[in-house]
C-alpha positions as CSV (number, residue, x, y, z in Angstrom):
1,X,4.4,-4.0,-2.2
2,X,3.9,-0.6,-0.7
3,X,6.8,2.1,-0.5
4,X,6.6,5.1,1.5
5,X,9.5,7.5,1.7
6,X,9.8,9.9,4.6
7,X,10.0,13.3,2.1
8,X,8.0,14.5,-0.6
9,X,9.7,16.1,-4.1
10,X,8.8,19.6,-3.6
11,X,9.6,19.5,0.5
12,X,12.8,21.5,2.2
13,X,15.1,19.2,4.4
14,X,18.3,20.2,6.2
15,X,21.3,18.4,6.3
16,X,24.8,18.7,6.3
17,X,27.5,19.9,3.8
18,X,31.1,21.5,4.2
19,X,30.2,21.1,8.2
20,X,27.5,23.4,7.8
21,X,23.7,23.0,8.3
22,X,22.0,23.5,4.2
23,X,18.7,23.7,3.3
24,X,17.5,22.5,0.1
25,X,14.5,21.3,-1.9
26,X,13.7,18.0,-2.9
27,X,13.7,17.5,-6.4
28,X,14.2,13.8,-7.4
29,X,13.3,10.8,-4.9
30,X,15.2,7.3,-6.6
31,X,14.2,4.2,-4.6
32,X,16.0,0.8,-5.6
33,X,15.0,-2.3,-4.3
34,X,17.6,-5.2,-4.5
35,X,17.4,-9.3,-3.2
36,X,19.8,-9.6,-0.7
37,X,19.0,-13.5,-0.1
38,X,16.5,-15.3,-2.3
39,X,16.1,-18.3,0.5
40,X,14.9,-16.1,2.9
41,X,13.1,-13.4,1.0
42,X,15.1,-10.6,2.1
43,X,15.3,-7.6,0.3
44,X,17.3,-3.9,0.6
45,X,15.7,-0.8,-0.2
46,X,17.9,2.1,-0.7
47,X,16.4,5.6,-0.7
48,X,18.4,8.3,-2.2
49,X,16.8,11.9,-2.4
50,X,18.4,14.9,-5.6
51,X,18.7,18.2,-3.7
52,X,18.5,21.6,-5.7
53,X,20.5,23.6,-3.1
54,X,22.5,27.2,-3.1
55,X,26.0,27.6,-1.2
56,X,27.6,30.6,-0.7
57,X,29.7,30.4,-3.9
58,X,27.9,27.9,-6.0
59,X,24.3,26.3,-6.9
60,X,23.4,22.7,-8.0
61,X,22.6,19.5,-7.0
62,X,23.1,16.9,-4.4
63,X,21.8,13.9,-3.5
64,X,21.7,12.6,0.0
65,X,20.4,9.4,1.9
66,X,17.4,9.0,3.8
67,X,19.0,8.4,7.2
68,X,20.7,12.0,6.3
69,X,17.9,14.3,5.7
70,X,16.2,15.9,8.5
71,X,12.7,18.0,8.2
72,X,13.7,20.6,11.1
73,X,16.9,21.7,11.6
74,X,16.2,21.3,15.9
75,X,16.4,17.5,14.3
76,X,19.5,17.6,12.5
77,X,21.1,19.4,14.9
78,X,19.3,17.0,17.8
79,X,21.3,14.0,15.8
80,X,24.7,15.5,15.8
């Protein structure tokens, strides 16, 4: 089984947060794979990335999907 992830730890990605565009590094990636339907084989894979991030009034931690995370911030705001 191979798993590739779309972002690196270490890589800045944009998303949104309070309806504002964020930046933020990656600093954990957590990948869980789960049997959805043993007769057929199927499986989910879930990809959920820990961001180390600064807002205006407060720093810590977030952690986002896959399908939320954008490399540019032309793409985030491309998907709104």
């Amino acid at each position: 089984m191979t798993i590739e992830t779309n972002y690196s730890i270490g890589q800045e990605v944009y998303f949104m947060h309070d309806n504002k565009v964020q930046t933020a590094k990656i600093t954990e990636v957590n990948i869980t794979i789960s049997e959805l339907n043993s007769q057929y084989c199927t499986n989910k894979t879930t990809c959920l990335y820990k961001l180390s991030f600064r807002a205006t009034e407060r720093s810590g931690s977030i952690v986002k999907e896959e399908k939320d995370l954008f490399a540019t911030k032309e793409d985030l705001l491309k998907s709104l």
